[in-house]
C-alpha positions as CSV (number, residue, x, y, z in Angstrom):
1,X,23.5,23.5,11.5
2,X,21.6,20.8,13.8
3,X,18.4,22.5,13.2
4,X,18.8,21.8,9.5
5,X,19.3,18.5,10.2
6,X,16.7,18.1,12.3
7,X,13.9,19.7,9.5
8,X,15.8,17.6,6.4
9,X,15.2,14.1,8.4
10,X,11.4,15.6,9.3
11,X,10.8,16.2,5.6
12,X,12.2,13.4,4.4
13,X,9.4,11.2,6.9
14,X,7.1,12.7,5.6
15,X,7.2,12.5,2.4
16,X,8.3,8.2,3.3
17,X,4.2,8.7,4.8
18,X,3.0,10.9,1.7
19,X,4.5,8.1,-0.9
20,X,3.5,5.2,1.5
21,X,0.0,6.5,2.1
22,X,-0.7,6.3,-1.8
23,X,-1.5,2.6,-1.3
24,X,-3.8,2.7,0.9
25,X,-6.4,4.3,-0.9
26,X,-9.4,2.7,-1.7
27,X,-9.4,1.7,-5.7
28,X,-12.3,3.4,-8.0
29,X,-16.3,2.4,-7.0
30,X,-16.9,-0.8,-8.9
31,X,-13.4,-2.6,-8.5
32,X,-11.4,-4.3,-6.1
33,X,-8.1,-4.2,-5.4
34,X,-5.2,-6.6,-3.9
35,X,-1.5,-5.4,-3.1
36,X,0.6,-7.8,-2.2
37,X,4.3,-7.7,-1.3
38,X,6.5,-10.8,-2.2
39,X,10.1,-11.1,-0.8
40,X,13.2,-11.5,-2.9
41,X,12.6,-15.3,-3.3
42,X,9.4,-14.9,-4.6
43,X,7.3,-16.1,-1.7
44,X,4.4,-13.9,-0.9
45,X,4.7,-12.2,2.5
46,X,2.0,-9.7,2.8
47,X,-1.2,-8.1,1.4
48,X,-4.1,-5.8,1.7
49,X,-7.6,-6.5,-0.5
50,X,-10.1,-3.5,-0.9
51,X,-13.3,-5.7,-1.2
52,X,-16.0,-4.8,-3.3
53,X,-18.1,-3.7,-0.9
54,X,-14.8,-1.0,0.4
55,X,-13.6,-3.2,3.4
56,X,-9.8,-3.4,3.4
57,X,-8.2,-6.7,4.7
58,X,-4.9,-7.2,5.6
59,X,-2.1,-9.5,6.3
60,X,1.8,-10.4,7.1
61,X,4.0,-7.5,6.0
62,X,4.0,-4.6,3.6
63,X,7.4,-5.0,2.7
64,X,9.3,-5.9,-0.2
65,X,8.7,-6.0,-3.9
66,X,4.6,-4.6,-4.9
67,X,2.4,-6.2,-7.4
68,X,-1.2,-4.4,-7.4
69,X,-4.1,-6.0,-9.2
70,X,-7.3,-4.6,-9.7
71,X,-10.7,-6.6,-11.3
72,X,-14.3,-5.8,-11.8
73,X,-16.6,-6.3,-9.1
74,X,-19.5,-8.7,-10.7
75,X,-23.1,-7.6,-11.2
76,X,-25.6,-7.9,-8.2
């Protein structure tokens, strides 16, 4: 019985990685991307930006409500 416990808690973490890994892809060639997490009054308390040129910037926590954004990257 403790082994099943054991591999139910396992699966369940990875699958927590697998669904939290989904953000940090890069968004589609020709677009960036922000992600930023906002806590429950509203105030903004972390991010991550995918530049235009595929750099990923981050900041504070990841934590709290999402709001993803992307935009077209301008003309060169």
């Amino acid at each position: 019985m403790r082994l099943k416990n054991v591999l139910t808690v396992a699966a369940v973490a990875a699958g927590l990685l697998i669904a939290g890994a989904s953000f940090a892809d890069a968004p589609p060639y020709g677009t960036e991307q922000f992600e930023e997490w906002f806590d429950a009054n509203g105030q903004l308390v972390g991010y991550v930006h995918w530049t235009c040129d595929g750099r990923r910037e981050t900041w504070g926590s990841r934590s709290g409500r999402l709001e993803v954004s992307q935009r077209a990257c301008p003309e060169p």
